[in-house]
C-alpha positions as CSV (number, residue, x, y, z in Angstrom):
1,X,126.5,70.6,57.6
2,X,123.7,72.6,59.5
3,X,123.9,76.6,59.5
4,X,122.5,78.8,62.0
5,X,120.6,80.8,59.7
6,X,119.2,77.7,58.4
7,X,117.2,76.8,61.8
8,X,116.9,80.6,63.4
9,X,113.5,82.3,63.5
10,X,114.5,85.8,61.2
11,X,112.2,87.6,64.0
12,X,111.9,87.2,67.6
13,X,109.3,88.6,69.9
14,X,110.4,91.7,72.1
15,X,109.9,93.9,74.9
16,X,110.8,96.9,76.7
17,X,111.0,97.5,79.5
18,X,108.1,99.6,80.3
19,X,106.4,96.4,78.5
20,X,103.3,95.4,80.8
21,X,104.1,91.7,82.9
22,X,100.7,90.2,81.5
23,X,101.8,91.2,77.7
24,X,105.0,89.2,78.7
25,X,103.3,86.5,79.7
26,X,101.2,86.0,76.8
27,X,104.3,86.4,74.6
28,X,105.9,83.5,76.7
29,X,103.3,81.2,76.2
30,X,105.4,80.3,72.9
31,X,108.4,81.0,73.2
32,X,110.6,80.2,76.6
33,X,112.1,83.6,76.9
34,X,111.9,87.2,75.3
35,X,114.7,89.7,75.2
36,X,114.0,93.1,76.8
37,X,115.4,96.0,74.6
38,X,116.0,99.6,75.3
39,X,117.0,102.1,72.5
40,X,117.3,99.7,69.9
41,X,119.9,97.6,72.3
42,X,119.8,94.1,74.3
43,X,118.8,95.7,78.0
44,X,118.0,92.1,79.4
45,X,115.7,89.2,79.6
46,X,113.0,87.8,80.8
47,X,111.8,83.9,81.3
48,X,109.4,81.5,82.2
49,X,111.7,81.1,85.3
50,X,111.6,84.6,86.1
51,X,107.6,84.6,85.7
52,X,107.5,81.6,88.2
53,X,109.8,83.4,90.2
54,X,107.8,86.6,90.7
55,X,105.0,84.5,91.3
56,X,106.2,82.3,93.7
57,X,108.0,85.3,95.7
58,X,104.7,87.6,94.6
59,X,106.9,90.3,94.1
60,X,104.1,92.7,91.9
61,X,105.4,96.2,93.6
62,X,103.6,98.9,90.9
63,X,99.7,98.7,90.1
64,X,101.2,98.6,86.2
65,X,102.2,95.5,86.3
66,X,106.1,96.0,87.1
67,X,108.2,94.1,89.6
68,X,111.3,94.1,90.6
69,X,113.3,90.5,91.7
C-alpha cells in the first residue's frame, strides 16, 4: 500500500505575507495553491480562486501589490 511520503513533493513553494501578488501569481502558475508563512509558521493561504477572486472584485488597495478580500 501507497505512503504519503511516497507521492509528496519534499519542498513546497512559499510565501509571506509581505510576498508581492505578481510573485504569487507566477508561483501559482504550477502549483494550485501556496501556503503563506510568517515566523517560520502556517499564517495562511493563497489560491488560484483567491487570485480570480481579487480580480474579479479588483480589490488591489496598496500600489505594492497587496489586497485585502
Amino acid at each position: 500500500m501507497l505512503k504519503v511520503r511516497e507521492l509528496m513533493h519534499a519542498k513546497f513553494p512559499t510565501v509571506s505575507p509581505d510576498t508581492k501578488l505578481e510573485t504569487s501569481k507566477h508561483i501559482l502558475a504550477d502549483v494550485p495553491a501556496v501556503p503563506v508563512d510568517k515566523d517560520d509558521e502556517q499564517y495562511g493561504i493563497i489560491t488560484k480562486h483567491t487570485l480570480l477572486k481579487a480580480a474579479k472584485l479588483k480589490k488591489t488597495s496598496k500600489p505594492d501589490g497587496s489586497f485585502v478580500l
